[in-house]
Backbone as a ProteinNet text record, in pm:
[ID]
protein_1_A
[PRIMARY]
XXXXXXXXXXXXXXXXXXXXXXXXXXXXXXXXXXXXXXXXXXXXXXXXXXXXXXXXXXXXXXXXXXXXXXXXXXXXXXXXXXXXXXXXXXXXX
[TERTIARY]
2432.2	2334.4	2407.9	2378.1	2430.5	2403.7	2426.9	2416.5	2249.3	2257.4	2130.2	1988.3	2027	1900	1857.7	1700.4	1632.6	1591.9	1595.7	1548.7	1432.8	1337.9	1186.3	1143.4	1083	975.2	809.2	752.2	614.2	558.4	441.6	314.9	198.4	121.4	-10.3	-51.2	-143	-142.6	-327	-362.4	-537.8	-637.5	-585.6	-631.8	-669.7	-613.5	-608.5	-690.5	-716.7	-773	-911.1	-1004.2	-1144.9	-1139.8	-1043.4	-1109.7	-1083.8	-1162.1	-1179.7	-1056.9	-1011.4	-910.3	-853	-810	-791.5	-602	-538	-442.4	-401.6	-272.9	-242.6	-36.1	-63	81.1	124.2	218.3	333.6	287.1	226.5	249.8	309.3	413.7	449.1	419.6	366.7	351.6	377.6	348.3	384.7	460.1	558.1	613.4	704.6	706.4	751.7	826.3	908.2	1022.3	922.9	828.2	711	617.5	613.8	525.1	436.3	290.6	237.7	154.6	44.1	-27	-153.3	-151.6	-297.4	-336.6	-467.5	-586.5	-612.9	-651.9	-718.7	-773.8	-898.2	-958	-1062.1	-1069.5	-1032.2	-1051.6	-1046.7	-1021.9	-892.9	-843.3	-718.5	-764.7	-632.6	-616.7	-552.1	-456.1	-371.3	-233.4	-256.5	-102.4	-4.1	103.5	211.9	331.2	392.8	527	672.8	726.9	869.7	986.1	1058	1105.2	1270.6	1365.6	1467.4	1525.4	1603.9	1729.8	1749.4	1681.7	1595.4	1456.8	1361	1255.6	1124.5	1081.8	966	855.9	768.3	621.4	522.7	449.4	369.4	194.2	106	-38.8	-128.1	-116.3	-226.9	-353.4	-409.3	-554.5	-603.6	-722.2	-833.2	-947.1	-1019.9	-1159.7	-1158.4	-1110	-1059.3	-1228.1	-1295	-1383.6	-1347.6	-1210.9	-1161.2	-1037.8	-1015.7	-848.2	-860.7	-745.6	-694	-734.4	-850.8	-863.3	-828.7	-664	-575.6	-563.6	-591.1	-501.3	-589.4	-524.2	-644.8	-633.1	-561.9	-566.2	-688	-662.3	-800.6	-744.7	-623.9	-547.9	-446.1	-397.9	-253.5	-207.7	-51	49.4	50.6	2.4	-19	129.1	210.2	307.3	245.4	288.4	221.1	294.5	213.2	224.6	101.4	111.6	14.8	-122.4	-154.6	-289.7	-387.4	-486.4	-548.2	-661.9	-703.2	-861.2	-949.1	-1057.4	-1163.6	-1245.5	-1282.8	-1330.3	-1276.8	-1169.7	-1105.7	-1009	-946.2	-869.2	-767.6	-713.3	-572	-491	-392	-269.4	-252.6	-220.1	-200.5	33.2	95.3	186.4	264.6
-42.3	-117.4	-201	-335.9	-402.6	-412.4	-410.4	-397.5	-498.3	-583.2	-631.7	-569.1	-508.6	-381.9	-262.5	-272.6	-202	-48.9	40.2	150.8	124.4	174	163.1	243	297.7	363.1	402.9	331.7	367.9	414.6	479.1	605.3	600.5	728.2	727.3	842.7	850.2	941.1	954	1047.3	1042.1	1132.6	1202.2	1255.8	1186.4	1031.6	908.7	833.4	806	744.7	686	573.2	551.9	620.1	674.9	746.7	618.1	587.3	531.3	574.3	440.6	483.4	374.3	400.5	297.1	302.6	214.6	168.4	46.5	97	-54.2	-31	-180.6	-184.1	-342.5	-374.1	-524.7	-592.4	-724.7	-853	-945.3	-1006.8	-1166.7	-1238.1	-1305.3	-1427.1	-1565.7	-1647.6	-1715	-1826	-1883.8	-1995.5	-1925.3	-1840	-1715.9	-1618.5	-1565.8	-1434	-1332.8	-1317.1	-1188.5	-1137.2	-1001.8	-924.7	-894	-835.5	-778.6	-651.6	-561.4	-486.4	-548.7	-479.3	-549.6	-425.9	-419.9	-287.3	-351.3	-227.9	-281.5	-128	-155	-32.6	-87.2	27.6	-34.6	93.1	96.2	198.8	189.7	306.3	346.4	356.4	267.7	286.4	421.6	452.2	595.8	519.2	406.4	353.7	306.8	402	370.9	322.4	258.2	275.4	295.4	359	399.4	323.6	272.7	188.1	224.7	223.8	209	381.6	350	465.4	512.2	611.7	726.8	603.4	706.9	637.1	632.5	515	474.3	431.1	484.7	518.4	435.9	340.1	253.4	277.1	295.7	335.1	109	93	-12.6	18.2	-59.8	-43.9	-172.5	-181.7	-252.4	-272.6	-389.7	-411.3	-331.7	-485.4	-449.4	-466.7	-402.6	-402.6	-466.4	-444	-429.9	-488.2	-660.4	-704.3	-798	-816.8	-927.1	-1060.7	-1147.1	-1276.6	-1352.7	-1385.5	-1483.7	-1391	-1331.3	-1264.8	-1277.3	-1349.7	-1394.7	-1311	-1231.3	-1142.9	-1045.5	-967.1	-859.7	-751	-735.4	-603.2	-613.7	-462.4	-496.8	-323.9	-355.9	-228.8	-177.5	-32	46.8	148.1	176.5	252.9	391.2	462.2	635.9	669.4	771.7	766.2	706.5	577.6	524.4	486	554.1	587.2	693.4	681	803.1	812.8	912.6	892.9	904	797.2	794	932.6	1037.5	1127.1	1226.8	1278.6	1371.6	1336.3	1197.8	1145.7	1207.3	1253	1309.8	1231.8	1232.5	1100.8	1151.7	1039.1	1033	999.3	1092	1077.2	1037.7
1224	1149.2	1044.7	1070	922.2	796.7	700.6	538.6	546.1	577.1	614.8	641.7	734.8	811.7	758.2	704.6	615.8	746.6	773.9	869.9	842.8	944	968.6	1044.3	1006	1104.2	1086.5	1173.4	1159.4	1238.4	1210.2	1214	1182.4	1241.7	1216	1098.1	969.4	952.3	985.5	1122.5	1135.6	993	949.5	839.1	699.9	724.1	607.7	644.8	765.8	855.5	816.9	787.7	675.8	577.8	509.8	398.7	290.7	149.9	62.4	-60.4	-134.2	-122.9	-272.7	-400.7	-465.2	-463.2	-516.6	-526.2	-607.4	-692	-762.6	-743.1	-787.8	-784.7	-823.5	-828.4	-883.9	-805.1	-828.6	-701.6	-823.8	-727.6	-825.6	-860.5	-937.4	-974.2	-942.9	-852.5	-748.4	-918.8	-867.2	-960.2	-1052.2	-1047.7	-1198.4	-1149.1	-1250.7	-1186	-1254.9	-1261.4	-1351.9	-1219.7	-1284.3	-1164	-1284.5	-1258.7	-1313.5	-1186	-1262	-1170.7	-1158.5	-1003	-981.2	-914.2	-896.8	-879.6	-725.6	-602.7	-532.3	-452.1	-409.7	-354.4	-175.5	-142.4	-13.5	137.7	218.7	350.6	430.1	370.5	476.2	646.1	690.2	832.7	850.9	793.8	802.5	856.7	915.1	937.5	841.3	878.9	732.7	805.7	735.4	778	617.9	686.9	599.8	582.3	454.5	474.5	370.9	376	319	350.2	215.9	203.6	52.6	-1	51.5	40.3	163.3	238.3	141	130.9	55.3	190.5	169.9	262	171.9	265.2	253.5	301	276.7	371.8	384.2	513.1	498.5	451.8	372.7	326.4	361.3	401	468.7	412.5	444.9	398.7	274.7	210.4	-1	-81.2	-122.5	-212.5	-342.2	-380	-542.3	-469	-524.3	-537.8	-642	-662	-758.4	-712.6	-802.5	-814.9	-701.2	-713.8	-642.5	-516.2	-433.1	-322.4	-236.2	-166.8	-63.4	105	98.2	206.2	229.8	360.1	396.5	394.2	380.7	355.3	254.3	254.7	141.1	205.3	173	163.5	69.6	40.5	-94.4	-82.5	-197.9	-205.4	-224.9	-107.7	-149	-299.4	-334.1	-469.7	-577.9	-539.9	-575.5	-504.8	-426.8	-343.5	-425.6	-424.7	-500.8	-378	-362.1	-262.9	-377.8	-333.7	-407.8	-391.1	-298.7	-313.5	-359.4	-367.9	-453.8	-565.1	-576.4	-711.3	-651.8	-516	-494.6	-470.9	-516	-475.3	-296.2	-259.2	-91.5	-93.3	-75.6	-60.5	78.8
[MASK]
+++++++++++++++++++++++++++++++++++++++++++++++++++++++++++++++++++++++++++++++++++++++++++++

């Protein structure tokens, strides 16, 4: 693998699967070297994928109820960790 090449691997998790689901995290600031947080809540697919060295785990979230203003997408990549389920407030790791 070259210094280049991030490892990957993705998965299903079915137990994540529709459940409701908030999440925030950094998006950039388009024009600007500044991130700030942005809130977004939403339904897990349960599909994650894993990414680097040591491995940081991602959950897609879907059909966003709650996003930031400017973001004009229908989904976003939530960093586990920062997943909470809306029915129990448990972080989703």
């Amino acid at each position: 693998m070259s210094e280049q090449e991030i490892p990957e691997v993705r998965g299903m998790n079915p137990e994540l699967a529709g459940k409701c689901a908030e999440c925030d995290g950094g998006g950039h600031f388009p024009g600007t070297r500044y991130a700030g947080r942005q809130d977004f809540t939403g339904t897990l697919t349960g599909e994650f994928v894993e990414l680097g060295d040591p491995t940081w785990r991602w959950y897609l979230m879907t059909d966003l109820t709650v996003k930031p203003e400017q973001f004009e997408g229908d989904a976003v990549w939530c960093l586990g960790g920062n997943v909470f389920l809306v029915e129990d407030d448990s972080v989703v790791q």
